[in-house]
C-alpha positions in Angstrom: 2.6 -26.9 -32.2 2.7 -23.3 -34.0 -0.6 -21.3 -33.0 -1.4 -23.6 -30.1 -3.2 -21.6 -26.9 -0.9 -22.0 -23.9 -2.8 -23.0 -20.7 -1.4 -20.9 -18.0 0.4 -23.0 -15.5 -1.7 -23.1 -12.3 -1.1 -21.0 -8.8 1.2 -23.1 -6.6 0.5 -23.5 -3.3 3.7 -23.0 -1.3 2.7 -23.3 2.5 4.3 -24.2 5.6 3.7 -24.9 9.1 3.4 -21.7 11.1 5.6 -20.8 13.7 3.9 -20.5 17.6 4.3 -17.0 17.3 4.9 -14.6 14.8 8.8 -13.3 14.6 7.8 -9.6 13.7 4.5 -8.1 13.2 3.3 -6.6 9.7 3.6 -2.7 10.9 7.9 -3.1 11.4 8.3 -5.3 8.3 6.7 -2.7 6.6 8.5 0.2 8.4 12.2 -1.8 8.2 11.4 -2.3 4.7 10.6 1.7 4.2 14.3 2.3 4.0 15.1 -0.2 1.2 15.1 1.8 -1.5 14.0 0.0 -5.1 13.4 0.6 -8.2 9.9 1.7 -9.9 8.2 -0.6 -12.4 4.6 -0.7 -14.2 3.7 -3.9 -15.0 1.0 -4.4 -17.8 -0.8 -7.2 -19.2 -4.8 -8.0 -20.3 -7.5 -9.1 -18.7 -10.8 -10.1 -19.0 -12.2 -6.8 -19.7 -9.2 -5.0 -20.8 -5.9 -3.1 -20.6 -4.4 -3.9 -17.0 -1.9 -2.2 -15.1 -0.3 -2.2 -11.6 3.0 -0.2 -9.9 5.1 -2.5 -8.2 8.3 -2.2 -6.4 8.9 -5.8 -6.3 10.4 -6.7 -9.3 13.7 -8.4 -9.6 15.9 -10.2 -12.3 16.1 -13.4 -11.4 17.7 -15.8 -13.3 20.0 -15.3 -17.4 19.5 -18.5 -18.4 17.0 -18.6 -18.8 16.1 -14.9 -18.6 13.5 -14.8 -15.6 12.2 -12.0 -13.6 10.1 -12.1 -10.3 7.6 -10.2 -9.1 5.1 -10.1 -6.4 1.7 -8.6 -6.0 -1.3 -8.4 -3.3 -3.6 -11.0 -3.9 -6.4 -8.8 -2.7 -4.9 -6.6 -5.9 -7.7 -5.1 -8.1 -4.9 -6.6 -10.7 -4.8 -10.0 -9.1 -7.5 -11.8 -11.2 -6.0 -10.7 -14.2 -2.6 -12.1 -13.1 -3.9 -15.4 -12.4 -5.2 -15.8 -15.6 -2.6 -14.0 -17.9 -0.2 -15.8 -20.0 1.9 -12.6 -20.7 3.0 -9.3 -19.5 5.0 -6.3 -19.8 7.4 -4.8 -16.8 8.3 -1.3 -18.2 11.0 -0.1 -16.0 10.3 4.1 -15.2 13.1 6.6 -15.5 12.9 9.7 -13.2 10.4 11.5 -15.6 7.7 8.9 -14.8 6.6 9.8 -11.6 2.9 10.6 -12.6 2.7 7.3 -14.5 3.8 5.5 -11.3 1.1 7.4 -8.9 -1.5 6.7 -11.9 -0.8 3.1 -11.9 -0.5 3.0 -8.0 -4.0 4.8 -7.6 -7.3 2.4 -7.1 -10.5 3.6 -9.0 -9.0 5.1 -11.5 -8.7 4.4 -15.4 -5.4 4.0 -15.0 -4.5 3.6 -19.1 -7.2 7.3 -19.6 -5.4 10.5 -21.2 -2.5 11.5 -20.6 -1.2 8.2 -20.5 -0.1 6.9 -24.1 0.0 3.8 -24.4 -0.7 1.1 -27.6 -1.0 -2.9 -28.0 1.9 -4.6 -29.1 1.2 -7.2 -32.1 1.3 -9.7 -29.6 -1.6 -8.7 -27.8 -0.3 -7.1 -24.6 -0.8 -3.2 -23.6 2.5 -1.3 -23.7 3.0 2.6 -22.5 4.3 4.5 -25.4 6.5 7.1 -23.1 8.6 4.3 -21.2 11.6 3.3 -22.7 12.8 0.6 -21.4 10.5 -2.9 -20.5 10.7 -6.5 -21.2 8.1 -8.3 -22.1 7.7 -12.0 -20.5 5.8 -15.1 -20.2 4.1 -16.2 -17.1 5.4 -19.3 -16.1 5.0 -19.6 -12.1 2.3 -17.6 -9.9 3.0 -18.8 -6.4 0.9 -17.8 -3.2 2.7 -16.5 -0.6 1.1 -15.4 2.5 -1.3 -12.7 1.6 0.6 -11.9 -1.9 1.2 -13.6 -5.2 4.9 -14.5 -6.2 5.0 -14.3 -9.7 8.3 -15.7 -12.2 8.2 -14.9 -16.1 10.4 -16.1 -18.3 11.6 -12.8 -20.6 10.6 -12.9 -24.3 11.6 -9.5 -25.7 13.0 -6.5 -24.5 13.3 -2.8 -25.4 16.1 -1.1 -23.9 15.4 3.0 -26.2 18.1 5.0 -23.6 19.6 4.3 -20.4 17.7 7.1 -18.1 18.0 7.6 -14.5 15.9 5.2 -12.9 13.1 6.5 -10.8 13.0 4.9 -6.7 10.9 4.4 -4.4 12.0 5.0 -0.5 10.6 5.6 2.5 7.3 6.5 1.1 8.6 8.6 -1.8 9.7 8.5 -5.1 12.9 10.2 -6.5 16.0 9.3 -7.6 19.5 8.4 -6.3 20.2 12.0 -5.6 17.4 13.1 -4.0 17.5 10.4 -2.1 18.9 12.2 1.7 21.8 10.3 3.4 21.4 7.4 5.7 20.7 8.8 9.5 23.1 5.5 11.5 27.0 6.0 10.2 27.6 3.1 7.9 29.5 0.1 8.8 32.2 -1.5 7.0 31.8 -2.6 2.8 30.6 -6.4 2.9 33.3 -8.2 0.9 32.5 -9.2 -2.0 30.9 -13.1 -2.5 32.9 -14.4 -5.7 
């Protein structure tokens, strides 16, 4: 029915029984994890009170049809409550001049859409930033709790794709790109052959 107000779909609750002891503690997932370098995003979307926005390093395609993307956020997130009660949003995917706009979005306490940061509301309602070019905008259809984060699939409504820059990474505690990023310290073993 044209015009009709989508409920968002509800949190799923996706638990299991806990092993008898934990298989690695929080402080080495977090450091083996340190040097898996990804790819910066800024995801927006509104809230309650306004314009809300969150860095994350999480995002992934994943699935083309239909087109889905994943991503995940803390659940003790300033951006959290927001998320669960969102029907849209917009990942805008940085290019190696947006490193301030990542630290902006990735700081607490701050206004994180304040001067310099241009940004505008698309006609659909969601806040996009004016300087990224590329992001894709997407409908929230699965927010999933996972341990102490949110899981969160959206189905990919529109796109902008302005130039292909070079993508800005995150690694080992620092952004920069695939150049700066210094060579592996362990020699690397042989290519995994490919799956298909």
């Amino acid at each position: 029915m044209a015009g009709a107000v989508r409920e968002p779909r509800p949190v799923v609750l996706a638990r299991r029984e806990p092993t008898a002891a934990p298989t690695i503690d929080p402080e080495t997932l977090r450091r083996v994890f340190r040097r898996h370098a990804a790819g910066v995003a800024v995801v927006t979307l509104t809230g309650p009170a306004g314009p809300v926005g969150f860095t994350a390093t999480s995002v992934a395609s994943l699935s083309a049809t239909p087109p889905l993307l994943s991503l995940s956020l803390s659940s003790t997130s300033s951006s959290a409550p927001a998320m669960l009660t969102a029907e849209t949003l917009v990942v805008h995917l940085l290019s190696s001049d947006h490193e301030e706009i990542a630290r902006r979005f990735a700081t607490s306490g701050v206004d994180r859409f304040a001067p310099p940061v241009r940004w505008r509301v698309l006609p659909t309602g969601e806040p996009v930033l004016s300087d990224v070019a590329v992001w894709l905008r997407a409908r929230i259809e699965h927010r999933i709790a996972a341990g102490e984060s949110y899981l969160v699939v959206a189905e990919v409504v529109d796109s902008q794709l302005d130039r292909a820059d070079e993508p800005l990474l995150y690694h080992d505690g620092r952004y920069g790109t695939i150049s700066d990023m210094p060579a592996p310290d362990a020699t690397p073993g042989p290519e995994p052959a490919p799956e298909g």
